[in-house]
N, C-alpha and C positions, 0 to 999 in steps of 0.2 A: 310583483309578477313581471314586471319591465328588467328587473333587473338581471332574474333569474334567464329567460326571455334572451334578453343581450347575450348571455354564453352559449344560448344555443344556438341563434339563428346570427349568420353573416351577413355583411350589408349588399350581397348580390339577390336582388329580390325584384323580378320581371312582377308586371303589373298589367293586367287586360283594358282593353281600351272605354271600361266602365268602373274604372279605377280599381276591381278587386285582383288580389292578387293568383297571379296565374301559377309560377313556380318561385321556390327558394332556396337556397341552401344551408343545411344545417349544419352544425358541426359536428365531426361521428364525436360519439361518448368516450370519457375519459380512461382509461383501463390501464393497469400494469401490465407489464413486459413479464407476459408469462411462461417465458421462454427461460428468462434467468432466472425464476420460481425456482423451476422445477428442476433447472440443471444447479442450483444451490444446494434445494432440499434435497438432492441426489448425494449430491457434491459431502453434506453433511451426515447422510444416513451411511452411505460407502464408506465414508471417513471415519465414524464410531467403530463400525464392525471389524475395519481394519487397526485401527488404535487399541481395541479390546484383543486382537493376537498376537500386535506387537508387544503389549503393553503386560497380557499376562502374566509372564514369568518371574517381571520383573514387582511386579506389584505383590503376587502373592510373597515372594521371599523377603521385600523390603516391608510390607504393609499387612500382609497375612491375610490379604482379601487383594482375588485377583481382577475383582472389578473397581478396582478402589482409582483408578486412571481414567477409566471409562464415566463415572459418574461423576467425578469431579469436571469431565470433559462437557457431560451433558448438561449441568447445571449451569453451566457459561452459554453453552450453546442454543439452552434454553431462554436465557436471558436475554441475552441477544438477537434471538428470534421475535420476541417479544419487540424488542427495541426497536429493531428493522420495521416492524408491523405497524408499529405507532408512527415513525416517522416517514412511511410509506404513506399515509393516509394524510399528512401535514403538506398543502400546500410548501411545495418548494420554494414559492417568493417570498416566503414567510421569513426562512433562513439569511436569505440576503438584503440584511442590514447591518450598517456599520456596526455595532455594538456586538457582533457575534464575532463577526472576523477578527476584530482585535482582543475581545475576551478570550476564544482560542487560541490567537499567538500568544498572548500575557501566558495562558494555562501551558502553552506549550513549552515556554522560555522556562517559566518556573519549576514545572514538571524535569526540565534537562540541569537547572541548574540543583534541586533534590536532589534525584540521582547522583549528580557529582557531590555533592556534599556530604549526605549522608549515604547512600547506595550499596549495598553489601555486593563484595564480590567474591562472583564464580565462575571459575576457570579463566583467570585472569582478565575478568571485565567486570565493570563498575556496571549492574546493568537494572539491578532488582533493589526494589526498597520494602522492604520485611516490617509488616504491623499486625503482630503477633503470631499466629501460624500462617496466617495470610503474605504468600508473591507477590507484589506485584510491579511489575514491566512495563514505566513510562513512554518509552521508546514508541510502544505499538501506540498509545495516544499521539503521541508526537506527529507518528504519520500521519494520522488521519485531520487532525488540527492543521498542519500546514498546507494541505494541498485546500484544506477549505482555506482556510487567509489569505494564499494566492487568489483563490478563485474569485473573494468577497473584496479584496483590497482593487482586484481589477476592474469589478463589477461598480465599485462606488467610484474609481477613477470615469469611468465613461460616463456615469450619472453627471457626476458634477462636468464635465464637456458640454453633454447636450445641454444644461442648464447655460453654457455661457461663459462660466468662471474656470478660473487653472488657465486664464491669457495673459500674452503680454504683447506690448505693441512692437517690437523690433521679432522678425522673423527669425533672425541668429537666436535670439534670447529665446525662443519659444519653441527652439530646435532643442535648446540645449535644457531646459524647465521641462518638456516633453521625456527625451531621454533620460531624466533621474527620476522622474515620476513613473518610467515605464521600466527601467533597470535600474538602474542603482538604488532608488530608496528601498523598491521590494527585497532585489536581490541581496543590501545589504542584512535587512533586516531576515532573511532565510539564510543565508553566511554566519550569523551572530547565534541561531539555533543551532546550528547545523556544527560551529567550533567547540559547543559547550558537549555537543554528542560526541565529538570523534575525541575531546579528552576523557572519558570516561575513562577506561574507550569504547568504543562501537560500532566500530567501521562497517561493518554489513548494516549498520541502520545508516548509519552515514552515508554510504552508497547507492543505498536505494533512498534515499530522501533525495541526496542529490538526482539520480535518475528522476524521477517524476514530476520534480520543480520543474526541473528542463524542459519536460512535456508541457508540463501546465503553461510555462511563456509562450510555448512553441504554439498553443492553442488559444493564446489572447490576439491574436492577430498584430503585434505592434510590428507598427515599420520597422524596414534595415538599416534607416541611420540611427533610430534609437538604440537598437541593436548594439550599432558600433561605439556611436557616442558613450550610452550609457556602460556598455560593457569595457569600454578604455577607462570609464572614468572608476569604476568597482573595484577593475584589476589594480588599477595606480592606488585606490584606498587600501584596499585588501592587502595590497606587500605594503604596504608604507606602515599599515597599523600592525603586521605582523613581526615585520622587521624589528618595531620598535618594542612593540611586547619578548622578544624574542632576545634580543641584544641587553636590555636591559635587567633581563632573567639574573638570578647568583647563580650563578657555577655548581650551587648544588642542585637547583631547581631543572636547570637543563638536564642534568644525568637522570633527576627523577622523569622528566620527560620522554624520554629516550627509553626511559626502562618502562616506561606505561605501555608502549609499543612491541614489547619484545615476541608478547603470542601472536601479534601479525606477523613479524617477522620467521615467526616456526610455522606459519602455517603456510606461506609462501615456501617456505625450505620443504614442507611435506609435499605439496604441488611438483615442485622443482624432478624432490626424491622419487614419485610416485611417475615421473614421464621422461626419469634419466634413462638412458642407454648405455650408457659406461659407468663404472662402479665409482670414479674420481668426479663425476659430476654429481653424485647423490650427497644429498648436505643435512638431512632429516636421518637419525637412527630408529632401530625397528620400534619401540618403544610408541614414537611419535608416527610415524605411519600405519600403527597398528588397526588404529579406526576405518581410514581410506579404503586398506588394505582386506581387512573384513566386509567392509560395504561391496566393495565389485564383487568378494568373493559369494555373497551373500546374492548381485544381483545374473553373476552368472551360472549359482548354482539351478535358477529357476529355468532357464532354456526360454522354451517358446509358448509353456503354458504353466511351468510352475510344480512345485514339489504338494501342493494343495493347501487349500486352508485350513490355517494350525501347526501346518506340519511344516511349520520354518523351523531350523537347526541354528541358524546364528543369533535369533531372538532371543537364546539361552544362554546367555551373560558373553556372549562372542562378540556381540556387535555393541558395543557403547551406545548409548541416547536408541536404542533401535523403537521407542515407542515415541520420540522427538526429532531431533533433526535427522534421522535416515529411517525414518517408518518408509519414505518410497521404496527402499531397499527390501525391507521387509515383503512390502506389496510385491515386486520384482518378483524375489524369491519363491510366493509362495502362488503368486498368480502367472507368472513369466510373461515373457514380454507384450505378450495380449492383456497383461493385467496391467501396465506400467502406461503403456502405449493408452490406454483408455482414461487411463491418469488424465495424462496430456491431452487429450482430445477433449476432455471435458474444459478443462482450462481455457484451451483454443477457441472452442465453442463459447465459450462466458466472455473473452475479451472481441471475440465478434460481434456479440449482443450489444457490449456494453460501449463499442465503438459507435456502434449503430446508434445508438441511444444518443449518444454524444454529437452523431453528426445529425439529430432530427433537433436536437437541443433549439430551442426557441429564442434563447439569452446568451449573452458571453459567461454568465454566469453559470447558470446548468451543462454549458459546452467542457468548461473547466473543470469544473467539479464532477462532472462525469467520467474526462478521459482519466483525471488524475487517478479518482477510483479504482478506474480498471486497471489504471498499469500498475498502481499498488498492489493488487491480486496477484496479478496474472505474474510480474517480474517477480514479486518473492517467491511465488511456484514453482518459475522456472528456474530461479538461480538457487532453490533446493533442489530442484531434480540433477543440476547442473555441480552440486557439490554429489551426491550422493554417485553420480557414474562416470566422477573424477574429474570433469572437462573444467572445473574450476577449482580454485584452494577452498579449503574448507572454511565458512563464512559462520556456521550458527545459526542458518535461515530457517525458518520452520516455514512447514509446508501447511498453507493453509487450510481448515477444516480434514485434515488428516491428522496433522502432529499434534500432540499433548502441549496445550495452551490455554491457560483458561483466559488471560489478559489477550492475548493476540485474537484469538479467533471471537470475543467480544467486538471487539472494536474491527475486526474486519466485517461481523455482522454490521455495524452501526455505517459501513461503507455499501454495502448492498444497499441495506434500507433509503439511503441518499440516492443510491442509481437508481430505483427501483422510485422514490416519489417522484424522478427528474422525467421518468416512463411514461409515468401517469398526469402529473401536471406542467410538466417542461418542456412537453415536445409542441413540435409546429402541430396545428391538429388540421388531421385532411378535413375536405367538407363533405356531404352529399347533397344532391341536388332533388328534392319532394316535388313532385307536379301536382297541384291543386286542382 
């Protein structure tokens, strides 16, 4: 009963002058952030119904059931919900022990170094590993594994400080023990994931893995000389070990490398072709712009409110992936810009929440693991909304709980469900005050 007792009442407890007690404060009750519930389960149901018009054309002609996208969609989605649900209701301090953060990095290193091994490739990326009619897309674990390792590698760094240990007696020495422990051993060890990703290749996972790491240190609080130190000491490892892998490559191995790159390099030339003004600066032919090219046309045929839903015209073999990486286009087209614009506002709204969440965060622990979450949402949202109406090169991002994913939008649920227990068990909790 004491113990139960102890989580609810705080030690600010006035007392009458015949010893019983007069007032105290309790702690208010523990609750989910039912704000990103419900702009999830929004986010989720708006995303099927739109997935189901982009997705129809293509399904019945490829599959001969035009809901055949839709319910492979759901069944993830379903799963995932589930997943989110259970680890909502799990104590968050539960997760932060060592033996989790380095089991996800081991899964995650192994996970990038499959893919490169075995990985079948499509459209010129190493990205999927195929076990039997079964996808699936290490990458989207990847992400969700590293930002938790950041978060739990920082989280046991501080443990063991207040404990005493991680010193040394000369203040230089403990300047510079500090900075590797704070940059370089981390940093090195998300560089060593992060090079086995971008040879696949992978570069939009690449990019956004790099984005969110960056967040994630930015939200451990370490000093700026560690900063400096540790980050002079990563960059001299980092080219020294590159150089050296690099130089002593055969002459054939470098060309193979060089040509693992060549669809980055067409897809910046579509970028290039798609915002030239003069006909001698376009480097991409119609072929290769075809995709881009269709998408604006697709998002400017909707105006300001849309040709209605169903009745998209480029969803009919016009627009490439239009039930994958440009369903936003689709929405565009079929909702017009109040449809597109709503997109984005729901996103905006989720990384508001989840910001929120992050800055009531109780630990360094749930502070990290929160923000990283979010910007892992909210940036692959944006930087598909940001291929689909041209403002960037074409990356491959899919738009979460919109586009046809069953591996991505799993493990983006399994990233809520983390925000969403950090709501409910990770935040600072207000108290109220009871007058007896």
């Amino acid at each position: 009963m004491k113990r139960k007792m102890k989580h609810l009442v705080s030690e600010n407890i006035a007392y009458r002058e015949d010893g019983k007690i007069q007032s105290l404060d309790v702690y208010a009750p523990l609750r989910v952030n039912l704000f990103i519930v419900i702009i999830v389960i929004f986010m989720m149901a708006f995303g099927t119904v739109m997935l189901f018009s982009a997705s129809m054309p293509k399904a019945y002609t490829s599959q001969g059931n035009s809901l055949y996208y839709v319910i492979r969609q759901g069944r993830f989605l379903i799963l995932g919900f589930v997943a989110a649900a259970v680890i909502t209701f799990v104590p968050i301090k539960k997760f932060d022990k060592w033996p989790f953060f380095v089991a996800m990095y081991i899964m995650a290193v192994a996970m990038a170094v499959l893919t490169r091994i075995m990985g079948s490739v499509i459209n010129g990326s190493r990205r999927w590993i195929l076990i039997g009619g079964f996808s699936f897309q290490p990458s989207e674990f990847i992400k969700v594994a590293i930002v938790f390792f950041i978060a739990g590698y920082r989280s046991f760094i501080q443990r063991m400080r207040k404990k005493g240990r991680l010193k040394v007696n000369k203040q230089s020495s403990q300047a510079i023990l500090d900075a590797i422990l704070d940059i370089t051993l981390p940093g090195a060890l998300v560089l060593f994931c992060l090079l086995i990703v971008v040879l696949q290749p992978h570069m939009s996972c690449f990019l956004i893995l790099s984005a969110i790491s960056l967040v994630c240190f930015l939200c451990c609080g370490i000093s700026i000389s560690s900063w400096i130190r540790g980050g002079a000491l990563l960059l001299v490892i980092s080219l020294l070990a590159g150089g050296i892998v690099y130089l002593s490559m055969p002459l054939k191995e470098k060309k193979k490398l060089e040509q693992n790159f060549a669809h980055v390099v067409t897809r910046l030339n579509i970028f290039a072709t798609m915002n030239a003004e003069e006909e001698e600066e376009k480097k991409a032919d119609d072929d290769e712009t075809y995709q881009s090219e269709q998408s604006i046309i697709a998002i400017g045929s909707g105006g300001m409110t849309g040709v209605g839903f169903g009745n998209s015209r480029q969803k009919y073999m016009y627009l490439p992936e239009a039930h994958n990486d440009y369903v936003y286009s689709i929405i565009c087209e079929e909702l017009g810009f109040v449809g597109g614009l709503v997109v984005m506002l729901l996103f905006w709204l989720f990384a508001i929440a989840g910001f929120i969440v992050s800055w009531q965060a109780d630990s360094l622990f749930t502070r990290v693991l929160t923000a990283g979450y979010t910007t892992l949402l909210t940036l692959q949202a944006f930087l598909n909304i940001g291929v689909a109406i041209g403002a960037i090169p074409p990356t491959g991002i899919t738009l979460p709980f919109f586009s046809f994913g069953g591996t991505a939008n799993f493990f983006f649920m399994i990233a809520v469900g983390m925000i969403l227990s950090v709501s409910k068990t990770g935040r600072k909790r207000k108290t109220i005050k009871l007058v007896v």
